[in-house]
GUMI-107560 format. One record per residue (C-alpha): residue number from 1; residue in one letter; x, y, z. Coordinates in nm, 4 decimals. Layout:
N
{resi = NUM resn = A xx = X yy = Y zz = Z}
...
***
This chain:
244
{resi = 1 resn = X xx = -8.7042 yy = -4.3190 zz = -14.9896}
{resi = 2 resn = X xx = -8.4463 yy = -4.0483 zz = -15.0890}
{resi = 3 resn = X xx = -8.0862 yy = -4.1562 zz = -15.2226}
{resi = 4 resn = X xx = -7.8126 yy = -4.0871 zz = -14.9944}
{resi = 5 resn = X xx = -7.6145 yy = -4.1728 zz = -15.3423}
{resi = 6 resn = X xx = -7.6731 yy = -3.8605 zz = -15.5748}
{resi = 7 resn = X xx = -7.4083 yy = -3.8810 zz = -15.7880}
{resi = 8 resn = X xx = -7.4099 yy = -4.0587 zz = -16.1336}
{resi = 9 resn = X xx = -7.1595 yy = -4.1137 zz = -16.3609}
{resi = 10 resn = X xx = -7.2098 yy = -4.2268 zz = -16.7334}
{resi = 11 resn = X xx = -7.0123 yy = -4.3583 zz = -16.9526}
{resi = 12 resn = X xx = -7.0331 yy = -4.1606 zz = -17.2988}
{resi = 13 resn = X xx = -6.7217 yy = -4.2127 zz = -17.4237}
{resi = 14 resn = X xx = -6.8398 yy = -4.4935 zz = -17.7270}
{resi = 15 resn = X xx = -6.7970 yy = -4.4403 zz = -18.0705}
{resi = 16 resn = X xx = -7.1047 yy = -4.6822 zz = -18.2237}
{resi = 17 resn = X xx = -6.9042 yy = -4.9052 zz = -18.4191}
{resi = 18 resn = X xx = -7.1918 yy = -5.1245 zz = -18.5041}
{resi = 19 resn = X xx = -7.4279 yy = -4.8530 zz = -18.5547}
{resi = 20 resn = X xx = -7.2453 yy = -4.6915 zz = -18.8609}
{resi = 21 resn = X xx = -7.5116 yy = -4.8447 zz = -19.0813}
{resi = 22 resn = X xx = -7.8051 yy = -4.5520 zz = -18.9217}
{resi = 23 resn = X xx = -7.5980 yy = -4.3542 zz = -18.6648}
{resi = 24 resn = X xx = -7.2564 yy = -4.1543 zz = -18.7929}
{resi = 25 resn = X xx = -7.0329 yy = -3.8809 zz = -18.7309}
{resi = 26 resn = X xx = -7.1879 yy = -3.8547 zz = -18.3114}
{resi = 27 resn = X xx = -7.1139 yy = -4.0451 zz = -17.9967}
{resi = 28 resn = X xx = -7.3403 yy = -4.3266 zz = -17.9728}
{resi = 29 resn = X xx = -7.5200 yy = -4.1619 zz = -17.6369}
{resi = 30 resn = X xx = -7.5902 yy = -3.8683 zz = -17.8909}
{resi = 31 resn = X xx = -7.7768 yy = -4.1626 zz = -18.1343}
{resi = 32 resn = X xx = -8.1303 yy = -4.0094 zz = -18.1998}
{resi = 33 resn = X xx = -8.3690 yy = -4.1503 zz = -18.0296}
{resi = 34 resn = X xx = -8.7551 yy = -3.9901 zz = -18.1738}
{resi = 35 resn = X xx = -8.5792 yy = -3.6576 zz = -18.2177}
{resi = 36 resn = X xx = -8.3738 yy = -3.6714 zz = -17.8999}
{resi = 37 resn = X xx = -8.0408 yy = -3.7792 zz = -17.8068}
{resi = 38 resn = X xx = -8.0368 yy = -4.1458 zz = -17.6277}
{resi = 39 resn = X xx = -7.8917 yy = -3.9703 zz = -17.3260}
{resi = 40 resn = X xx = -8.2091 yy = -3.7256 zz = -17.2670}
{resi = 41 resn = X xx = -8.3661 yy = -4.0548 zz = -17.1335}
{resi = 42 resn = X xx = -8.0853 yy = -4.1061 zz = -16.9318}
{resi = 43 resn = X xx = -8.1238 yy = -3.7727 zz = -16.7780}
{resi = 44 resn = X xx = -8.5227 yy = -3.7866 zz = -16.7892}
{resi = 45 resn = X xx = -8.4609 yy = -4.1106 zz = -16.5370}
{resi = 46 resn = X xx = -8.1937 yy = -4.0181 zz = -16.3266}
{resi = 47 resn = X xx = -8.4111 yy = -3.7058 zz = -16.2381}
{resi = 48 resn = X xx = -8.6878 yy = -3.9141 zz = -16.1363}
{resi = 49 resn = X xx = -8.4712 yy = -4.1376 zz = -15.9305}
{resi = 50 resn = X xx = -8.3315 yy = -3.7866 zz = -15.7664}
{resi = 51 resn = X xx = -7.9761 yy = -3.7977 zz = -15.8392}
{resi = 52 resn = X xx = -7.8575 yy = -3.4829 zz = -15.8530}
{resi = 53 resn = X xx = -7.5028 yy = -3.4551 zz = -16.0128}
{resi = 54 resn = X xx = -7.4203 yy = -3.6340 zz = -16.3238}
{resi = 55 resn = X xx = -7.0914 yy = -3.6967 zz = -16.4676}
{resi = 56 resn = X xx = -7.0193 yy = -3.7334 zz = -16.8283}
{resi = 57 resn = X xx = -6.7592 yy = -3.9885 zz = -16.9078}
{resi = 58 resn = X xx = -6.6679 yy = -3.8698 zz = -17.2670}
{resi = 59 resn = X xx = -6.4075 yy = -3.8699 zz = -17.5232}
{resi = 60 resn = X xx = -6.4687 yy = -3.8947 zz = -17.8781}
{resi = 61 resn = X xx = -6.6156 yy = -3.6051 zz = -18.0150}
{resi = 62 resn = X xx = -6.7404 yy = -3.4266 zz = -17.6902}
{resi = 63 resn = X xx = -6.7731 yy = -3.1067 zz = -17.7985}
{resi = 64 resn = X xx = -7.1032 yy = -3.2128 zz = -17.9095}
{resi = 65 resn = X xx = -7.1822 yy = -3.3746 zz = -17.5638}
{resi = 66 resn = X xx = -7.1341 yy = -3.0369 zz = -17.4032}
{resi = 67 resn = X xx = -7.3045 yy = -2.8263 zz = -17.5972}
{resi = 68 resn = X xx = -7.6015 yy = -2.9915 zz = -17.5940}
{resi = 69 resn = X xx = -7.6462 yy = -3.0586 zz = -17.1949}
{resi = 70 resn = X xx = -7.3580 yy = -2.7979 zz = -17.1139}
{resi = 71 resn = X xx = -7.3386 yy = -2.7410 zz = -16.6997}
{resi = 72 resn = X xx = -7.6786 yy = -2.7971 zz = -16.6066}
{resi = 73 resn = X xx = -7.9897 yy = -3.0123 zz = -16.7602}
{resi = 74 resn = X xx = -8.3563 yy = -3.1183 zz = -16.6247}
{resi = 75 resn = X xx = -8.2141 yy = -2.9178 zz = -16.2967}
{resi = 76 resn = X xx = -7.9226 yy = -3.2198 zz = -16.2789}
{resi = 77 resn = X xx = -7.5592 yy = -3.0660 zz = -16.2214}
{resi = 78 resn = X xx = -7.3325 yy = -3.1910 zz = -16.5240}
{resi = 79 resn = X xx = -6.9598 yy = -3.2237 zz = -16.5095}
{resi = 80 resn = X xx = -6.7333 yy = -3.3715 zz = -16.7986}
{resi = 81 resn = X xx = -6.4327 yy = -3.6161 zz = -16.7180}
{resi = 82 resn = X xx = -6.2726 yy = -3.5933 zz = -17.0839}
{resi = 83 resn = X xx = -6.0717 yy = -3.8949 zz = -17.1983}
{resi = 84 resn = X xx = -5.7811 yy = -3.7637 zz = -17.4510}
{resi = 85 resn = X xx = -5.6987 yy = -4.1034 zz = -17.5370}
{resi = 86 resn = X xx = -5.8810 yy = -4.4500 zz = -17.4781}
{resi = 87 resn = X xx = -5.9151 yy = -4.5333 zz = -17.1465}
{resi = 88 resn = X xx = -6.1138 yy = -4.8614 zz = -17.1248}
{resi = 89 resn = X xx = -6.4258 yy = -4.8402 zz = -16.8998}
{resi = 90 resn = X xx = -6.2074 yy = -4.9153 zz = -16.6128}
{resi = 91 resn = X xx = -5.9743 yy = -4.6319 zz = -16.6862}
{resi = 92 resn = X xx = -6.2423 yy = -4.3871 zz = -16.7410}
{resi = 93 resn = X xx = -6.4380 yy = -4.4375 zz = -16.4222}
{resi = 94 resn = X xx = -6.1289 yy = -4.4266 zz = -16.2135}
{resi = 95 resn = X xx = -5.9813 yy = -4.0963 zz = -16.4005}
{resi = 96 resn = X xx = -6.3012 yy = -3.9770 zz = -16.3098}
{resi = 97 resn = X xx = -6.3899 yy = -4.1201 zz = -15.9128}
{resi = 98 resn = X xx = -6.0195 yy = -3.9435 zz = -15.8581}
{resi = 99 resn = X xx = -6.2222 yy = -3.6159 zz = -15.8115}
{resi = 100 resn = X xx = -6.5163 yy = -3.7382 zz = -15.6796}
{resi = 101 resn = X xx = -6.4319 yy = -3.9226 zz = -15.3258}
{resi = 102 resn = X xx = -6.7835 yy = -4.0308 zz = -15.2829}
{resi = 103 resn = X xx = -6.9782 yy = -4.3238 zz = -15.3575}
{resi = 104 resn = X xx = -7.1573 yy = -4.3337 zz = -15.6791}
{resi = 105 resn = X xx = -7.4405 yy = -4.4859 zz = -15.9424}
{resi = 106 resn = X xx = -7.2665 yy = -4.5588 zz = -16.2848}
{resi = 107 resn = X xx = -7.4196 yy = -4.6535 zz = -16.5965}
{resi = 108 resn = X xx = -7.3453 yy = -4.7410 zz = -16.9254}
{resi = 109 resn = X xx = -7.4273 yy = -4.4583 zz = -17.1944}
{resi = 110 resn = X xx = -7.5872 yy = -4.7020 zz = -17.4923}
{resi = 111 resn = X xx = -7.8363 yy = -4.8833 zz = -17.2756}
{resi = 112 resn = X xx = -8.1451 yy = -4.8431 zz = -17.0634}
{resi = 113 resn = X xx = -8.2616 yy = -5.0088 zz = -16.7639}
{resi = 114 resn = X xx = -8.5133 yy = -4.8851 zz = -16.5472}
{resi = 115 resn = X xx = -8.3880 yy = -5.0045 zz = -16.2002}
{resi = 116 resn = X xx = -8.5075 yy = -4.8618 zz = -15.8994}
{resi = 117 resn = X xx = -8.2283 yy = -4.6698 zz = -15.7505}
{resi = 118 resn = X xx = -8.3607 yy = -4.6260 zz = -15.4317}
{resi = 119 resn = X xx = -8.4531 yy = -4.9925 zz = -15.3883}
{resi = 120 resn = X xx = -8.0840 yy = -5.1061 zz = -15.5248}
{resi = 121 resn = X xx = -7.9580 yy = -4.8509 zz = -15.3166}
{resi = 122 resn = X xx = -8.1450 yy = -4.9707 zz = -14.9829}
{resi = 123 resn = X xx = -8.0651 yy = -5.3891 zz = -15.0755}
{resi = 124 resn = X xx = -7.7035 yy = -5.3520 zz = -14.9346}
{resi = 125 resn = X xx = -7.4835 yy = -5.2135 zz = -14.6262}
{resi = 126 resn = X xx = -7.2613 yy = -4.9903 zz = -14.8365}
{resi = 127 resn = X xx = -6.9863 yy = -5.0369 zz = -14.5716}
{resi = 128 resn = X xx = -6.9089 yy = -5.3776 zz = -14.6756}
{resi = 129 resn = X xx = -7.0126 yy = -5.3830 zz = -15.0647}
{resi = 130 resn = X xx = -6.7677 yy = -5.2747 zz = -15.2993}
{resi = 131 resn = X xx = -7.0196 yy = -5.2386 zz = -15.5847}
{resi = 132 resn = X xx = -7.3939 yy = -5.3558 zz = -15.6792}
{resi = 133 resn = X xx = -7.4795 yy = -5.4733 zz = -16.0302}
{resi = 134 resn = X xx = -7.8261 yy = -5.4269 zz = -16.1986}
{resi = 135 resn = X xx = -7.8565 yy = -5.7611 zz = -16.3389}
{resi = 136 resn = X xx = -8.1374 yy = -5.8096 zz = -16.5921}
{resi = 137 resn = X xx = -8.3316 yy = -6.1122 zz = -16.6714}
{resi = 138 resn = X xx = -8.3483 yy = -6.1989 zz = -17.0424}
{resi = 139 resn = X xx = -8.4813 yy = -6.4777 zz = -17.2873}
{resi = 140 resn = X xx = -8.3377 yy = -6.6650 zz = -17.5609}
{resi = 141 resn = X xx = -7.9890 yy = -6.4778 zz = -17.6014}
{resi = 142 resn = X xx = -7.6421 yy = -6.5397 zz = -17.7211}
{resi = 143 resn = X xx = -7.5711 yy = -6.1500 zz = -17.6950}
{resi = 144 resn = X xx = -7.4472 yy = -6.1407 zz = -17.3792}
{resi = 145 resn = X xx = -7.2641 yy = -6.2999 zz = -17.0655}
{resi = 146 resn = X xx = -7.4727 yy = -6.4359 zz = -16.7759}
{resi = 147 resn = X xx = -7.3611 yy = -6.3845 zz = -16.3992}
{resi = 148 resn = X xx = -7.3863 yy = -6.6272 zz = -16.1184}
{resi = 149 resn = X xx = -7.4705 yy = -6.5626 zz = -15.7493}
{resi = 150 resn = X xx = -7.5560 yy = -6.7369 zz = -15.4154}
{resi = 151 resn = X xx = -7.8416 yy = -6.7251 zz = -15.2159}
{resi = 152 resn = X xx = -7.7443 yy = -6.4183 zz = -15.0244}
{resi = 153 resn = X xx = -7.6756 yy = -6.2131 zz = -15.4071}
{resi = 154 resn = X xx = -7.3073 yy = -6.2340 zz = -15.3374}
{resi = 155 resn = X xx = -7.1652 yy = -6.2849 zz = -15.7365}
{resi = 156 resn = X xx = -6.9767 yy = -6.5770 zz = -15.7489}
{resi = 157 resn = X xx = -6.8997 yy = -6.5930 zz = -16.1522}
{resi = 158 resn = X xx = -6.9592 yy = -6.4219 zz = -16.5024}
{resi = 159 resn = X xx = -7.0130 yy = -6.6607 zz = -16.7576}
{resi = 160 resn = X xx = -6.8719 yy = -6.5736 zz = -17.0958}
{resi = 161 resn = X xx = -7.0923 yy = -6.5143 zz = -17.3652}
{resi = 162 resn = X xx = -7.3361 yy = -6.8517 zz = -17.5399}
{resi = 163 resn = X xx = -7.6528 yy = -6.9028 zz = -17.6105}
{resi = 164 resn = X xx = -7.8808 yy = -7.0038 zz = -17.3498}
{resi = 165 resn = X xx = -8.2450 yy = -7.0116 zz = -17.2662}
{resi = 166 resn = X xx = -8.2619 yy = -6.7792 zz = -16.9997}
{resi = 167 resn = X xx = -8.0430 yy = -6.5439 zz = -16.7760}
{resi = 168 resn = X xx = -7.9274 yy = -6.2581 zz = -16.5545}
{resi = 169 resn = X xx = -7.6972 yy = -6.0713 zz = -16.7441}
{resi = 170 resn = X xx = -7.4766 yy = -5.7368 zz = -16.6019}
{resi = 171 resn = X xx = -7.7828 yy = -5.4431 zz = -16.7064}
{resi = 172 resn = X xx = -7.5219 yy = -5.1793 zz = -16.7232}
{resi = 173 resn = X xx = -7.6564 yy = -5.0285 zz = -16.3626}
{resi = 174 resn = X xx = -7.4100 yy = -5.0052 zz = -16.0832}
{resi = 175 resn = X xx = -7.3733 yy = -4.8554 zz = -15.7247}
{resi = 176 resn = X xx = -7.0160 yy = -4.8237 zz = -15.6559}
{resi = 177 resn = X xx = -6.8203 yy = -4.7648 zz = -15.3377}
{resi = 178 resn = X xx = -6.5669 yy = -4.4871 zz = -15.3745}
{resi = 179 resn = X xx = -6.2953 yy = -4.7136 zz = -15.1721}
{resi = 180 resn = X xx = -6.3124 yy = -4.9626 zz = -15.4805}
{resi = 181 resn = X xx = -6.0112 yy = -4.9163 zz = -15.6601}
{resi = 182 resn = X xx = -5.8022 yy = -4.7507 zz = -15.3588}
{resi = 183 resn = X xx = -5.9070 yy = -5.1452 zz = -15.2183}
{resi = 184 resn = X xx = -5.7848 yy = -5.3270 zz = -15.5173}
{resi = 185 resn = X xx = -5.4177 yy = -5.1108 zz = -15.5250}
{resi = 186 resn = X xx = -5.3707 yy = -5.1765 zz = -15.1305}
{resi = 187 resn = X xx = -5.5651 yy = -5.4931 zz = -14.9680}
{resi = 188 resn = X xx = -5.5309 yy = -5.6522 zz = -15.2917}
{resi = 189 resn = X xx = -5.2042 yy = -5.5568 zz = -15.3958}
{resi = 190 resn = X xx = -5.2810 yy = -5.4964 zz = -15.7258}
{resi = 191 resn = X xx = -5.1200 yy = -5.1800 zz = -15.9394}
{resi = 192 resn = X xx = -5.4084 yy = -5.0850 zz = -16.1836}
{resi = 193 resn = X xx = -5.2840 yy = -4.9539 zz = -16.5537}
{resi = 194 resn = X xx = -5.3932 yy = -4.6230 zz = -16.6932}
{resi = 195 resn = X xx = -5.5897 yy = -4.8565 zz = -17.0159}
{resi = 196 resn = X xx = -5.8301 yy = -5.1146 zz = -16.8719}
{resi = 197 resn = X xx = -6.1663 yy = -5.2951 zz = -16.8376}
{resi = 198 resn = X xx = -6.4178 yy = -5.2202 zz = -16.5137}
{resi = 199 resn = X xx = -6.5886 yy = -5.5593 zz = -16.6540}
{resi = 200 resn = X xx = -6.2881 yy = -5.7627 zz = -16.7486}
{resi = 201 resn = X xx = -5.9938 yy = -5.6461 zz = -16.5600}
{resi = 202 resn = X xx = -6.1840 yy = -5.5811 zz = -16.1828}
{resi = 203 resn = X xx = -6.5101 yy = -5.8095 zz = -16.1858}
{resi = 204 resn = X xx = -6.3834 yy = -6.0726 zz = -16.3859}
{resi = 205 resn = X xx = -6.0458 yy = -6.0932 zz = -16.2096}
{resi = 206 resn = X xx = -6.1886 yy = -6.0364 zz = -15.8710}
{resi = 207 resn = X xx = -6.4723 yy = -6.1952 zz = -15.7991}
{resi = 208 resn = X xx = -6.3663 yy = -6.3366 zz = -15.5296}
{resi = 209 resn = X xx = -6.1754 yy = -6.1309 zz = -15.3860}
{resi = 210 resn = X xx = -6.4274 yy = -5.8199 zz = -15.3763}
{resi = 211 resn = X xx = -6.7573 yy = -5.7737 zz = -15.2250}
{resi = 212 resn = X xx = -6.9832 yy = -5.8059 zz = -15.4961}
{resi = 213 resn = X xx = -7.3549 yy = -5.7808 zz = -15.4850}
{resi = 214 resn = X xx = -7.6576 yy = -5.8356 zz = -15.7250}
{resi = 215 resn = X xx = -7.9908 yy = -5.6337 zz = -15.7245}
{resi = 216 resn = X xx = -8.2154 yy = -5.8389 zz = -15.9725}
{resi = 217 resn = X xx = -8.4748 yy = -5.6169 zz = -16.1349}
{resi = 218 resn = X xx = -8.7430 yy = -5.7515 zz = -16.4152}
{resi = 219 resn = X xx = -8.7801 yy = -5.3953 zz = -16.5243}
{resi = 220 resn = X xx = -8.8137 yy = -5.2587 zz = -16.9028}
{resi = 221 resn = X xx = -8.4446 yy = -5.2843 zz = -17.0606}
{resi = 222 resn = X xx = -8.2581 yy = -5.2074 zz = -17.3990}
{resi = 223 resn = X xx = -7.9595 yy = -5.2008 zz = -17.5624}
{resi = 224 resn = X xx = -7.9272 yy = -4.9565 zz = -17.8290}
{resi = 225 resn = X xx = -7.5556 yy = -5.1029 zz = -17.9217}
{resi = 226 resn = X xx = -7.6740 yy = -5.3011 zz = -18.2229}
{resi = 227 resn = X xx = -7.9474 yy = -5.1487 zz = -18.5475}
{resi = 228 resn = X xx = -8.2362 yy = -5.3427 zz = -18.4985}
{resi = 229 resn = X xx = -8.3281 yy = -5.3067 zz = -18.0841}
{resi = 230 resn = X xx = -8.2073 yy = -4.8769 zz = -18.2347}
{resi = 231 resn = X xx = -8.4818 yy = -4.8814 zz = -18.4534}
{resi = 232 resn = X xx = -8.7055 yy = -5.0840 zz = -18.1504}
{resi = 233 resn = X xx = -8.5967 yy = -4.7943 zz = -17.9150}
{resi = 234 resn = X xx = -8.7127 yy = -4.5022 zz = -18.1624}
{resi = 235 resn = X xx = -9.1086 yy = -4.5910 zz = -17.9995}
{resi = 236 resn = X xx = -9.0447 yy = -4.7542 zz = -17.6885}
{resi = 237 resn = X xx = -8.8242 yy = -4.5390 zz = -17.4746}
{resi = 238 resn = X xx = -9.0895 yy = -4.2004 zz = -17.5951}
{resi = 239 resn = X xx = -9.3894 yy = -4.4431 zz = -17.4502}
{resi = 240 resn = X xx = -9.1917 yy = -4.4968 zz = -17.1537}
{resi = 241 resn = X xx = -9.1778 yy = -4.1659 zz = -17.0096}
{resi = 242 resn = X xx = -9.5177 yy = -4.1129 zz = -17.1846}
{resi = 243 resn = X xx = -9.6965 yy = -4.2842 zz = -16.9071}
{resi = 244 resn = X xx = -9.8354 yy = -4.1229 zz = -16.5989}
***
């Protein structure tokens, strides 16, 4: 089925504080990955999914970002939404939904998670749903928070971070009503700041009050945030697109 959502944002923006040790002087989307930039595979799957404008959520050192996948890549229309100073994820997407005005997939620019757009796209009525998150099922982890939800996927908490046996944790994939934050400043009542958190400052603190949904997907995922699952991502994400 073909997305009626073809825009994707990405947030590129990180610096890869805790990949100093092997990755320096880039963005951490720029990290190598086999020879190519982490954010080829990005591109390599959103083309397959059939999105067909991406926007680039950068800041530190994007000169390097746009020279490298400039205004057009794999056929996908690129546009830059520049952040001059930190802007939290929260800030970032909403500097950049301002031009927009349409609905849109965002994802985070150090992972990888191999949702099915179309499916996540099609397990919703986008009239009522503020936003959709990816969630990811994982093993044996202390890495990450875990999110709760009811039997109709309506997310009812996020769980801080602590060890536990198994989880769905937030994969980094979202669908994302344009009306979101326009919502939170006016039914809500809530004046946003130019600096904050999309996870922390709008899930967290509204869970409740928003329409949140969860599309669960036991689909191939990493994290390329920390050394070791850098180094695990050097063969896997190459096999990935290897296959037929």
């Amino acid at each position: 089925m073909a997305l009626s959502t073809t825009t994707a944002l990405v947030l590129a923006g990180g610096f890869g504080t805790r990949l100093q040790s092997v990755v320096k002087d880039v963005p951490k989307p720029m990290a190598e990955i086999s020879g190519k930039p982490f954010l080829y595979y990005l591109f390599l799957y959103l083309k397959k999914c059939g999105i067909k404008k991406v926007v680039l959520l950068v800041g530190f050192k994007h000169e390097i970002i746009e020279s490298y996948f400039k205004n057009n890549y794999e056929g996908i229309e690129v546009e830059y939404s520049i952040e001059h100073e930190p802007l939290g994820t929260g800030g970032a997407i909403l500097q950049a939904m301002k031009q927009l005005n349409e609905n849109c997939f965002l994802l985070n620019g150090d992972t990888f998670f191999d949702v099915d757009l179309s499916a996540m796209e099609s397990s919703f009525e986008a009239a009522k749903t503020d936003v959709v998150l990816a969630l990811s099922l994982q093993q044996n982890f202390d890495r990450y928070g875990t999110v709760r939800f009811n039997e109709e996927n309506l997310i009812s908490e996020f769980q801080e971070k602590k060890f536990v046996q198994e989880g769905w944790i937030n994969g980094g994939v979202y669908w994302i009503n344009k009306n979101l934050f326009s919502k939170i400043e006016t039914t809500l009542n809530t004046k946003l700041p130019t600096k904050f958190s999309l996870e922390k400052e709008v899930f967290e603190a509204f869970t409740t009050s928003l329409h949140l949904k969860a599309f669960k997907q036991e689909k191939y995922f990493i994290d390329i945030g920390i050394p070791d699952d850098y180094a695990r991502a050097q063969n896997e994400l190459p096999q990935l697109f290897s296959q037929p």
